[in-house]
Every structure is written in C-alpha cells, then in structure tokens.
C-alpha positions as CSV (number, residue, x, y, z in Angstrom):
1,X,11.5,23.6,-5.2
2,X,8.1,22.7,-4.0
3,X,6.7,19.9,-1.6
4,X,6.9,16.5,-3.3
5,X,3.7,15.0,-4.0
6,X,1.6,12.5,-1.8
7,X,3.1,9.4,-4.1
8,X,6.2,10.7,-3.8
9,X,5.9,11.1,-0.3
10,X,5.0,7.7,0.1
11,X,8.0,6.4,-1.7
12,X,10.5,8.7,0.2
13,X,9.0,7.0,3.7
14,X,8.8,3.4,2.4
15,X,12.6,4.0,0.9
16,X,14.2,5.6,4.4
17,X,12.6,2.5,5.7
18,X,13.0,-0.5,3.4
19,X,16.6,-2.2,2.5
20,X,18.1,-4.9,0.2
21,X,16.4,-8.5,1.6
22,X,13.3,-7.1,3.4
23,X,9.9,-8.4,2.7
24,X,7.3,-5.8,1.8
25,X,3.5,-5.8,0.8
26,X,1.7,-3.8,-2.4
27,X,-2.1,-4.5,-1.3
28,X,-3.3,-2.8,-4.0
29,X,-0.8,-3.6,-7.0
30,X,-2.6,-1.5,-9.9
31,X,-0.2,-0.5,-12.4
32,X,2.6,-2.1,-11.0
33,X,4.6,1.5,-9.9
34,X,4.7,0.5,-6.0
35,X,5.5,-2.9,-6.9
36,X,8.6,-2.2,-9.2
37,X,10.0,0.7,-6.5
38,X,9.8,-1.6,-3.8
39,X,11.4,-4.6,-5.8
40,X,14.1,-2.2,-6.1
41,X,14.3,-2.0,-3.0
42,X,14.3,-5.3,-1.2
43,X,16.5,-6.3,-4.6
44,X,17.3,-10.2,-5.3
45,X,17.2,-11.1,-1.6
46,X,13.8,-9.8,-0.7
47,X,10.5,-10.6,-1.4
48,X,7.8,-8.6,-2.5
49,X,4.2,-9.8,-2.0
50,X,1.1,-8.4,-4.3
51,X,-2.4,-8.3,-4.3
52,X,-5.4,-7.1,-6.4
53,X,-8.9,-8.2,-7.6
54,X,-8.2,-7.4,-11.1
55,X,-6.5,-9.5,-13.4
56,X,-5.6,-6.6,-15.4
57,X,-3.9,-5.3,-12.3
58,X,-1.6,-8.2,-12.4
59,X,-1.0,-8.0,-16.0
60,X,-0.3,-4.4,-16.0
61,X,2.3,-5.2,-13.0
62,X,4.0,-8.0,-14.8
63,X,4.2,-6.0,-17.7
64,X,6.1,-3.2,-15.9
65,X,8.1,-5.6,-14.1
66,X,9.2,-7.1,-17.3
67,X,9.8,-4.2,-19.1
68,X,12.0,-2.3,-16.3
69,X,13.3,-4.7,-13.7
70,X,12.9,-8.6,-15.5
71,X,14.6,-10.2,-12.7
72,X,12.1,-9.2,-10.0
73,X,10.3,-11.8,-7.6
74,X,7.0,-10.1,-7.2
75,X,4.1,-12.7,-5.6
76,X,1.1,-11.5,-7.3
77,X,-2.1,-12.9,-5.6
78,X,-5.7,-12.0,-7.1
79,X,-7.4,-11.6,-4.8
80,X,-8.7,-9.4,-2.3
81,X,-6.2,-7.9,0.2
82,X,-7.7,-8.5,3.4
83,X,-6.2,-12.3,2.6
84,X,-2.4,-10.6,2.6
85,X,-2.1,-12.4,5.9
86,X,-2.7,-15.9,4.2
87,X,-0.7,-15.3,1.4
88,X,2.3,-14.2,3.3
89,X,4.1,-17.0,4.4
90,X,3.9,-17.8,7.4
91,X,8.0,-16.9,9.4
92,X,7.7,-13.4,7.0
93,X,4.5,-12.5,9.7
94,X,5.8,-9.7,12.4
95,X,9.2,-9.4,9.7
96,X,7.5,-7.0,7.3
97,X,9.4,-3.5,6.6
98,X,6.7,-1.8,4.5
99,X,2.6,-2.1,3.5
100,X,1.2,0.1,1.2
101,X,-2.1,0.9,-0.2
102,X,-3.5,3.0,-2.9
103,X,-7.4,2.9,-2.4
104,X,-9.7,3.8,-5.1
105,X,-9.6,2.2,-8.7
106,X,-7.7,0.7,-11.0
107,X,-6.4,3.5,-13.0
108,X,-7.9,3.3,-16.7
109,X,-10.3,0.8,-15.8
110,X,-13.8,-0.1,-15.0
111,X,-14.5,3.0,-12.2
112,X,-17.7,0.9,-10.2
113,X,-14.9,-1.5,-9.2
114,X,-13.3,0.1,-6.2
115,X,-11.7,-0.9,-2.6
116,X,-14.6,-0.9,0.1
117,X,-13.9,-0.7,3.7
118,X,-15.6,-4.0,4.2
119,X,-12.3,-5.5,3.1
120,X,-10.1,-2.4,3.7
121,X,-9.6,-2.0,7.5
122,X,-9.1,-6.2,7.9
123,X,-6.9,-5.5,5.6
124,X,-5.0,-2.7,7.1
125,X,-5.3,-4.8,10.4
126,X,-3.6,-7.7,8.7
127,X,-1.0,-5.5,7.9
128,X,-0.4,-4.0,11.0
129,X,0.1,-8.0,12.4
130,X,3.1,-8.5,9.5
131,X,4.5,-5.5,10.3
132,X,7.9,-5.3,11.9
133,X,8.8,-2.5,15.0
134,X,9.8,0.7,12.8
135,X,7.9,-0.6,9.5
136,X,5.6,1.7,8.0
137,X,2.0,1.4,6.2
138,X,1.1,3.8,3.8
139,X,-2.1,4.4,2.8
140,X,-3.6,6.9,0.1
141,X,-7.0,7.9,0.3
142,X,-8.6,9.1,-3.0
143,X,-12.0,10.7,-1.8
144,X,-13.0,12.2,-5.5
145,X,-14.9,9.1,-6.5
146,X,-18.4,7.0,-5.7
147,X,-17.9,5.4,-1.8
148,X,-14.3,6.8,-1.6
149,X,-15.5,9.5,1.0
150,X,-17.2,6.6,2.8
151,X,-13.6,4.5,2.8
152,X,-11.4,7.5,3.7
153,X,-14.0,8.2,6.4
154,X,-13.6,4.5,7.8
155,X,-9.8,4.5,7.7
156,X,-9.3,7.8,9.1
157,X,-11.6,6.7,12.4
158,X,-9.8,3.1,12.2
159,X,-6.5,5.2,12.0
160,X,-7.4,7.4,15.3
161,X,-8.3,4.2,17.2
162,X,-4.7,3.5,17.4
163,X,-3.1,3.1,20.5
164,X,-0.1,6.3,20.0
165,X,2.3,3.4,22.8
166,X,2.2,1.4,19.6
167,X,1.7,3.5,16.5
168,X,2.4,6.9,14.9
169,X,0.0,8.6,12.7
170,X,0.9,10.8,10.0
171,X,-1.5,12.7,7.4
172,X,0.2,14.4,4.7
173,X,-2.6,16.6,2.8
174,X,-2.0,20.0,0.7
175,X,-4.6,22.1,2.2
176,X,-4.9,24.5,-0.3
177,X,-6.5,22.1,-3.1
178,X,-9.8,20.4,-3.8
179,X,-11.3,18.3,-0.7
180,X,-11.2,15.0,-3.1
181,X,-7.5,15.6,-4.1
182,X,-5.6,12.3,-2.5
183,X,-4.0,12.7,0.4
184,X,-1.6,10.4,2.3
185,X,-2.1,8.4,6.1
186,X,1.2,6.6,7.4
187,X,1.7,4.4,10.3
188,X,4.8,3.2,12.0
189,X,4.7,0.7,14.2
190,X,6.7,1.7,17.3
C-alpha cells in the first residue's frame, strides 16, 4: 500500500477538517490543485480565498477551475500573501477552517521567483489570526532550490516558537530520501 505522499497528506488533513460552507485560504495558489480540492470542499456555500504574485498563477488556477469545477467562487488576489489578512473580509477573520502553503516556485515557471521568509512568516502569522479553534495550516517546505533552505529554516524556528497550550505541530517527512525532498509542517490551532 505505501504512505501517501506529503501533498496527499496535506489534502487528507485539510479534508478531515474542512466541510460544505467553510472559508479556507490557498496562499500560494500555483497551479490551481489546492484551490480546486478545497472549492470542493467548502462547495457553493463556502468561500475560497487565493493569493499569488504571478499572474500566471492566477491564470493557471482559473484555468483549472474552469475546466473541472466552472461553478467555483475562488477570490484570486495577486499579490503577495502576507496581505491574506486584508483580503479576507473582515467577519471571515477567527472563522477560517484551513490555510495552506506550498513554498518554493511556481511550477514550470521563472525559478529566481520564489516565496522568501520576509513575507512568509507574516504570512503564516496572518493565518494563524483567521484561523478558527481545530483549523489547520499546512505548509510544504521545498528545500532543493536557491533560498529554500533559508525559508524552511525560518518556518521551522517560527513553527517551534509556538506556544503547544495553543497549537500542535506536526512534521510529516520520509526519512529515507534526499534532504531537499518536500516535506510537510501542520498546525492546528487548539
């Protein structure tokens, strides 16, 4: 059978977690595969809320969106993430089931443009302010490229800061491949 990989993963913990009419967060929408799960998800009722620098980001989303699930409200912002908390209206703030990050670069696309922890962890502290008790942030490190080993370092020592009264850490990493492989840091909010 075999462990499911760290994407995987991530979707089996957003979807134990995530129901019809909840209001999640892709803060880093790439091609679009978190986006359209977790539209799935929250279904006609919810709202899904997207961000990315890269216009192509957005297109590629809307693109899958289109193509598999045309109905979908997906809020697509470009811009950075660390301005999730602006975007996000205002009586959705504390009500949020699910955050999730994918850090690195745009698959297929220009490689120099990557997330940086200057915006990450505000990020990832904006998203722990949205968050509702029980939801969950997921975060996938990708360490293999220029400054990821620099991000993953930051977010692993912003992760460890975390008060464990309000927060659960969980690292989910196959130990047995390459140190750069991606690996997988989720947070619930107790």
């Amino acid at each position: 059978m075999g462990f499911v990989s760290v994407l995987s993963y991530v979707h089996q913990l957003i979807g134990q977690r995530v129901g019809p009419g909840d209001t999640v967060i892709d803060a880093t929408l790439g091609t679009g595969v978190d986006a359209l799960y977790m539209a799935k998800l929250v279904g006609a009722r919810g709202s899904v809320y997207g961000f990315d620098i890269q216009q192509a980001a957005l297109d590629q989303t809307q693109q899958r969106l289109a193509k598999e699930l045309p109905d979908a409200q997906v809020h697509m912002s470009l811009c950075s993430h660390a301005l999730m908390e602006a975007a996000v209206p205002q009586d959705r703030h504390g009500k949020v089931a699910a955050v999730t990050f994918n850090l690195g670069y745009l698959p297929g696309a220009d490689t120099a443009i990557i997330t940086e922890q200057a915006s990450t962890i505000p990020a990832l502290e904006a998203a722990l302010r949205l968050l509702r008790k029980g939801g969950i942030v997921t975060i996938v490190l990708y360490s293999g490229h220029d400054g990821g080993s620099e991000e993953a370092a930051a977010v692993e020592r912003w992760a460890e800061s975390l008060p464990l009264a309000a927060f659960q850490v969980l690292r989910y990493q196959f130990a047995n491949r390459s140190a750069s492989a991606p690996y997988l840091l989720a947070l619930e909010k107790r």
